[in-house]
C-alpha positions in Angstrom: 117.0 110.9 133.7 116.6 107.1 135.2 113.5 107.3 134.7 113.8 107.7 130.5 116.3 105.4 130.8 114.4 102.3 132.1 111.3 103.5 129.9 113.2 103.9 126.8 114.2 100.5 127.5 111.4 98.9 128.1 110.0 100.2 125.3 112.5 98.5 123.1 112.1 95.7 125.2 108.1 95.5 124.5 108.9 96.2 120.7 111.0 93.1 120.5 108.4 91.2 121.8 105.4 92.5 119.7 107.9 91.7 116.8 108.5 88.1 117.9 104.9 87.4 118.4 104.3 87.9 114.6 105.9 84.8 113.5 104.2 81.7 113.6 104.3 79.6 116.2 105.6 76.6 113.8 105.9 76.5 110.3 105.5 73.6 108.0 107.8 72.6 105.8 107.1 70.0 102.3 109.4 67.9 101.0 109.0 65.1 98.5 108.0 61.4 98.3 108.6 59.3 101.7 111.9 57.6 101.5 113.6 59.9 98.5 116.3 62.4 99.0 114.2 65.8 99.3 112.2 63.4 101.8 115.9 63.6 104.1 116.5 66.5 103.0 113.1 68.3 104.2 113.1 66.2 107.8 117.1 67.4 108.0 116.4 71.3 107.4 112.9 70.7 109.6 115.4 69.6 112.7 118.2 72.1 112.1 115.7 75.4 111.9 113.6 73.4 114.8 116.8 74.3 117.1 117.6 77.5 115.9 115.1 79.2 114.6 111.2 78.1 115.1 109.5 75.1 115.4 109.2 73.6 112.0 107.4 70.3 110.7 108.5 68.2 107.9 105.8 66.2 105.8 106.0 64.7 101.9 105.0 66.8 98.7 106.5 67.1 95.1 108.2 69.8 93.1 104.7 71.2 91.8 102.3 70.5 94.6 104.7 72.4 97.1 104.7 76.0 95.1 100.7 75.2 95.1 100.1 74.8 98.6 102.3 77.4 99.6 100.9 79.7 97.8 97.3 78.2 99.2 98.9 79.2 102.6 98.8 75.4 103.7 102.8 75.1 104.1 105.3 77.7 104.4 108.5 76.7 102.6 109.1 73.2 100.1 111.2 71.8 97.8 110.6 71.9 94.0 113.2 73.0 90.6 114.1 76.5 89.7 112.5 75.8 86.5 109.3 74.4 87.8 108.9 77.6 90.1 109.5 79.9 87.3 106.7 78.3 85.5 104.8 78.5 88.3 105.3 82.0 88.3 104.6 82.5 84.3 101.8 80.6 85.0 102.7 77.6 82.1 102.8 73.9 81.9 101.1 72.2 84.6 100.0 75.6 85.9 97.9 77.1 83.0 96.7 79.8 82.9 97.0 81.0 86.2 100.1 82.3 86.9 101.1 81.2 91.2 101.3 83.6 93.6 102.3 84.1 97.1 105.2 81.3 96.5 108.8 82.8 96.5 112.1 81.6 96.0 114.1 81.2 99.4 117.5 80.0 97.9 118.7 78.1 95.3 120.3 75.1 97.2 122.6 72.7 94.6 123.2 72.3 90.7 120.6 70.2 89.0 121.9 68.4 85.4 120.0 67.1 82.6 121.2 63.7 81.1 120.4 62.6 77.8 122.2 58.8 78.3 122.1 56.8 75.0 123.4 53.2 74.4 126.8 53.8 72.5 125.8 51.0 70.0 123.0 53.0 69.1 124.7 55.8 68.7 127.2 54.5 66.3 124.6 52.9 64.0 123.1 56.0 63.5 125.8 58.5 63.6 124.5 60.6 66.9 127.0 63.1 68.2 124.5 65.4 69.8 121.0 65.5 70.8 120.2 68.0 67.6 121.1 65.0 65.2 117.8 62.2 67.0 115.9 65.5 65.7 117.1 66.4 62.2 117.9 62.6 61.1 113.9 61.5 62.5 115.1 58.5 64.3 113.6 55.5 64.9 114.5 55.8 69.3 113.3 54.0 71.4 113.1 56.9 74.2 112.3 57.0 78.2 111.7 59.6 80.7 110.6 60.1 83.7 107.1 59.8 84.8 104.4 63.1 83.8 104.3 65.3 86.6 107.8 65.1 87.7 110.2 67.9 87.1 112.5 65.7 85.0 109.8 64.9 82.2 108.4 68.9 82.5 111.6 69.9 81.4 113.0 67.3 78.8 109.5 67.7 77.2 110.4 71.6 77.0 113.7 70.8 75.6 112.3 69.1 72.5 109.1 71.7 72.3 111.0 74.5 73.1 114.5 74.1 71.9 113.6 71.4 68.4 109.9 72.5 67.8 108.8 68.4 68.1 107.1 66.9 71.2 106.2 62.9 72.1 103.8 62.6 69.2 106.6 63.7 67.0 109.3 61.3 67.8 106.0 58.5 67.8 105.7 59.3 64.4 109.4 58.7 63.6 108.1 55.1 64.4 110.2 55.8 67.5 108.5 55.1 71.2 108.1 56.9 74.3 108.2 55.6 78.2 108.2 56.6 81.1 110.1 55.0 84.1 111.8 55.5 87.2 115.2 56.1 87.5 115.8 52.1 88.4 113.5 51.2 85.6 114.7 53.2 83.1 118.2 52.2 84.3 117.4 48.4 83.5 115.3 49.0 80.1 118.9 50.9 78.9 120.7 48.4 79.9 118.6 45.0 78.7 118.3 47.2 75.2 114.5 47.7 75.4 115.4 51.5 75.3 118.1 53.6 73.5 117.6 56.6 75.4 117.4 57.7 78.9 116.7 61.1 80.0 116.0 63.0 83.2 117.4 65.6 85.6 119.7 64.8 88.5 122.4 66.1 90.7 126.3 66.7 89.4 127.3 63.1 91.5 124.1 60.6 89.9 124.7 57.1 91.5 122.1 55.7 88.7 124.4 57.2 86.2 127.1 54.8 87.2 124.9 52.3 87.4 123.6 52.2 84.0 127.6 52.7 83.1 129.0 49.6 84.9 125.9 47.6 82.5 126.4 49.1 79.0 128.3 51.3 77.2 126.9 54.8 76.7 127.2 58.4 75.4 125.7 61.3 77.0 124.7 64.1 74.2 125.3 67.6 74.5 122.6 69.8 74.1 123.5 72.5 71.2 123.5 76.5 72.6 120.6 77.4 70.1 118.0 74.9 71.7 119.5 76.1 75.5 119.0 79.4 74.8 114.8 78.8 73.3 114.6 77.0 76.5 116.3 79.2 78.6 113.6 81.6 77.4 110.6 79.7 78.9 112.2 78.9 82.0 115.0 80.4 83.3 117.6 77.6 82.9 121.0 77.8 82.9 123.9 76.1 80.6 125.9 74.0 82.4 128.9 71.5 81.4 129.0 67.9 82.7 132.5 67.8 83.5 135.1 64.7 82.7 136.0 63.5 86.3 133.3 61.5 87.6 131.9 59.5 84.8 133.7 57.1 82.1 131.9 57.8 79.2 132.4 61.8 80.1 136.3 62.1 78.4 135.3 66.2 77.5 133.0 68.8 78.8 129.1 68.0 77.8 127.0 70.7 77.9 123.4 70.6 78.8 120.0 72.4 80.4 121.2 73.5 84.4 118.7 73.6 86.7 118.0 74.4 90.4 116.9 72.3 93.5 116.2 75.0 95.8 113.5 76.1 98.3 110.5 78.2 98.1 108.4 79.4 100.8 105.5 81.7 101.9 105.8 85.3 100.8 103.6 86.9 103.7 106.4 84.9 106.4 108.4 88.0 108.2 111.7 89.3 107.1 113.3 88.5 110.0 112.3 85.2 110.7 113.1 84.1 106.8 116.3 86.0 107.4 117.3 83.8 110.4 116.6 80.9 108.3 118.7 81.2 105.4 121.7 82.1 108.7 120.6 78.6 110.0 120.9 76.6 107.1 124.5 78.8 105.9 125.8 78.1 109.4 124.7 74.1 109.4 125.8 73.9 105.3 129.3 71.7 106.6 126.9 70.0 108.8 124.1 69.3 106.6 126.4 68.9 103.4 127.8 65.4 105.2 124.4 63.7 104.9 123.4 65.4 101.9 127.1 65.7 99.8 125.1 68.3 96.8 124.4 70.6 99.3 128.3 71.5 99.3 127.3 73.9 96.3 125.1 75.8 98.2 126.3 79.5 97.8 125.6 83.5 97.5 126.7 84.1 94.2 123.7 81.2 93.2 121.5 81.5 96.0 119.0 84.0 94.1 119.2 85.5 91.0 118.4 88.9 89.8 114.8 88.6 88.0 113.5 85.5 90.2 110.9 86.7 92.4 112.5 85.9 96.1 111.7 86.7 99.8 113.0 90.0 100.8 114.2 88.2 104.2 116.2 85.9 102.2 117.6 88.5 99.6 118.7 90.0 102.3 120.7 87.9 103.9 122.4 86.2 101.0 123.5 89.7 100.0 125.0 90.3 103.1 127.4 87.4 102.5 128.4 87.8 99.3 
């Protein structure tokens, strides 16, 4: 009877091993440009899992590259939008035709906004109470967005294509004008008046947002439910309200596009190691949330959504605290 004993336990015992030898010795995590927040942000989650999980390596990247080489197999989990991955995953915008595969979603980790900031003066000149009215009025704007290939511009650009039926050459033939700038660039063209309109996505707390405030005085524009909806439709955004509170041109709810920063990552990794990660970063979440203040939203409820393609590992476990 000993003797079945100690077998039957070492054979769990050589099970657990086997199992443990299928993951990776280190896994390789991408981030974004050298010295920006996902930059932190990936080198802070590389430490964190590092300790409790597996060893993991943090290098740069950008919200469409990542799903790419993840999907190539040359990382394992990155940074990038909700609505980027989803268009990875349709295979549209700068992934036509071929829709990506092998990339899933891992969790969404904070709330991301989209600010349509326009110099009040402007705004009163012209009568503009809402995004909808630049559109049906033809306006002369003078308009700036983030540069082509980031998240920010993929999105605005869907807002007007997908939501107002116009895109760049449109508003160019208002004899209106479109940049694209950083977010300290396209700060300082609002506020020296070389631009009437600033637009991009960010987080819910947007230090550049205060910035442009404490130079000029602005509106932000709410985005009306019919062109949310079109755009919702392409890629799996959300309505959200940017709340009075923390900015003093916000006196009443705005709504706009919601988006996603969250994390995508290999879909071949093992169940249980992706489970143990998404444990790591829910146990470190106080930890990590005093560096990175955003990443006090991360919860179940949002963490995946029915309909998004995520990791079963990671499903799992955000179920199991819900």
């Amino acid at each position: 009877m000993k003797v079945k004993v100690v077998l039957l336990l070492l054979f769990i015992l050589s099970t657990l091993i086997f199992a443990q030898t299928k993951w990776p010795s280190q896994i390789r995590l991408v981030s974004g440009p050298s010295g920006g927040t996902w930059f932190a942000l990936g080198g802070t989650l590389a430490n964190i899992w590092t300790q409790d999980v597996v060893q993991t390596t943090s290098g740069t990247g950008g919200g469409t590259s990542n799903i790419v080489v993840i999907s190539r197999g040359q990382a394992d989990v990155g940074l990038t939008t909700l609505a980027i991955f989803n268009a990875a995953l349709k295979g549209i915008g700068p992934f036509a035709p071929n829709p990506v595969k092998g990339t899933v979603l891992f969790a969404n980790l904070y709330r991301q906004y989209t600010y349509f900031i326009m110099r009040k003066d402007f705004a009163l000149k012209y009568g503009v109470k809402s995004l909808k009215d630049i559109v049906e009025k033809k306006l002369p704007i003078r308009f700036a967005t983030l540069t082509p290939g980031t998240a920010s511009e993929y999105v605005i650009r869907t807002i007007f294509e997908a939501g107002y039926g116009i895109n760049w050459e449109t508003i160019r033939s208002w004899r209106g004008r479109v940049e694209f700038a950083s977010y300290s660039d396209g700060a300082n063209l609002l506020a020296d008046n070389n631009i009437d309109c600033f637009a991009f996505q960010i987080s819910r707390v947007a230090s550049v947002i205060m910035d442009i405030e404490s130079r000029v005085d602005v509106v932000l524009l709410p985005v009306d439910d019919e062109a949310i909806e079109k755009v919702a439709a392409v890629l799996g955004t959300k309505k959200f309200f940017i709340e009075p509170g923390i900015y003093k041109s916000v006196t009443e709810p705005v709504q706009t596009v919601g988006d996603y920063t969250c994390l995508v990552i290999r879909e071949t990794l093992p169940e249980d190691l992706v489970y143990k990660l998404a444990e790591s970063l829910w146990k470190r979440k106080e930890e990590i949330s005093k560096a990175f203040v955003d990443m006090a939203e991360l919860n179940a409820e949002e963490a995946v959504f029915e309909g998004v393609l995520a990791h079963s590992g990671a499903a799992k476990f955000w179920t199991s605290i819900k």
